[in-house]
C-alpha positions in Angstrom: 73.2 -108.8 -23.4 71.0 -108.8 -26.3 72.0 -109.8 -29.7 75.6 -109.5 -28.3 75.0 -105.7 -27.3 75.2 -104.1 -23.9 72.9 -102.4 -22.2 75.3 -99.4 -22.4 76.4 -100.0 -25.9 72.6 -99.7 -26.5 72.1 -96.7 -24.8 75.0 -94.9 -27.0 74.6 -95.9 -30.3 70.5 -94.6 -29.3 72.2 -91.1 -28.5 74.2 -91.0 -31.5 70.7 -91.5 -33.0 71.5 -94.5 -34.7 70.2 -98.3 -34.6 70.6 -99.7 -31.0 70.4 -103.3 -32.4 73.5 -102.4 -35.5 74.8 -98.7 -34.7 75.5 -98.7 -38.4 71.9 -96.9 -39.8 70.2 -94.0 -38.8 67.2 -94.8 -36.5 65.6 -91.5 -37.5 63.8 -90.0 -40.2 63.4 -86.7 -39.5 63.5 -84.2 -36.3 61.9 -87.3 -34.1 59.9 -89.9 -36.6 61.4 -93.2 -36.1 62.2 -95.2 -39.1 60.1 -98.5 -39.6 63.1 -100.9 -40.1 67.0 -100.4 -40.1 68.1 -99.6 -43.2 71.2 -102.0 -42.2 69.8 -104.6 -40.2 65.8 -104.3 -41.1 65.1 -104.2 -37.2 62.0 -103.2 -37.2 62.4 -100.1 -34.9 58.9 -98.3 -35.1 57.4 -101.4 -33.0 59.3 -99.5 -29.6 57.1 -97.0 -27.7 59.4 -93.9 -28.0 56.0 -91.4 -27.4 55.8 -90.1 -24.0 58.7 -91.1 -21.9 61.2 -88.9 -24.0 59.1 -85.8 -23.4 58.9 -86.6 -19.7 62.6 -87.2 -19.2 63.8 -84.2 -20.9 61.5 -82.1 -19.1 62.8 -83.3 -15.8 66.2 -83.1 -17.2 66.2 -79.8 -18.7 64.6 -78.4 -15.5 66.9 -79.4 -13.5 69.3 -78.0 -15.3 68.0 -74.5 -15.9 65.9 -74.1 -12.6 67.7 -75.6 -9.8 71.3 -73.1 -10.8 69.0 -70.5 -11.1 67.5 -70.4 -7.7 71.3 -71.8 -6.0 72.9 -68.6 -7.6 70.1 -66.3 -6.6 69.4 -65.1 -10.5 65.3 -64.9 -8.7 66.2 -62.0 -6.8 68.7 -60.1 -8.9 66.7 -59.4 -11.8 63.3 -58.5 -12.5 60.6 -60.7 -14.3 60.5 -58.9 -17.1 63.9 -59.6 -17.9 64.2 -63.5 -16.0 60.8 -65.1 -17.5 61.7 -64.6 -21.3 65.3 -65.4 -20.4 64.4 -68.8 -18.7 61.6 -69.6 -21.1 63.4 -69.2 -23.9 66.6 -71.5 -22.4 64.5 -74.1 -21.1 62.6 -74.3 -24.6 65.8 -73.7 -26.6 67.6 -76.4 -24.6 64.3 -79.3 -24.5 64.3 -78.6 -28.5 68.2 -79.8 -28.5 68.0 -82.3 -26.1 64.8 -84.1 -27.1 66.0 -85.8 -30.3 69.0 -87.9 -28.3 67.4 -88.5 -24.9 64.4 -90.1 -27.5 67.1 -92.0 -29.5 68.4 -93.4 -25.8 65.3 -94.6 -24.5 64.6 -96.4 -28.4 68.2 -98.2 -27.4 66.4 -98.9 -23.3 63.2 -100.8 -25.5 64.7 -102.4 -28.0 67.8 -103.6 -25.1 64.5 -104.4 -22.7 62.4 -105.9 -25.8 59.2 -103.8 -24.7 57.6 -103.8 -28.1 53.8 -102.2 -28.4 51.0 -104.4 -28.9 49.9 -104.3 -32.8 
């Protein structure tokens, strides 16, 4: 526990796209600029690496989600690519665009929990 908050509780309130330390402020600023400081608690959120390991995660995510059904239900050799590619390209990026914002607000809530702050 840190700062009497779980690991999981953490994890949620990053999700929700709120503080992990309070739950009570928004942690974001925009689509996915992290605030400086809570509002509410003035934890100073921007010193958490969110940068690469979001992208990574819901790439690996999203892919899984998309391809993998794709080739168990045979959707490769039913259709042609004309009509698959734009079909799957335009899922996976519509679905990475949705996904991206909370999967990066759950892994602020993993930093701050694990206290891996950047280097200044």
């Amino acid at each position: 526990m840190r700062d009497g908050v779980s690991l999981g509780k953490a994890l949620l309130r990053g999700l929700n796209r709120k503080c992990p330390c309070c739950g009570r402020a928004s942690a974001f600023r925009g689509y996915l600029k992290v605030v400086d400081a809570c509002p509410a608690c003035q934890t100073p959120l921007s010193l958490y690496p969110t940068d690469d390991g979001p992208a990574y995660i819901t790439i690996i995510l999203i892919g899984h989600i998309v391809i993998a059904p794709a080739f168990m239900f045979g959707f490769f050799y039913a259709y042609p690519a004309q009509v698959l590619v734009p079909v799957l390209v335009g899922g996976i990026g519509a679905l990475t665009l949705l996904a991206l914002p909370f999967i990066k607000g759950a892994f602020l809530g993993l930093m701050w929990y694990l206290g891996l702050k950047q280097a200044r």
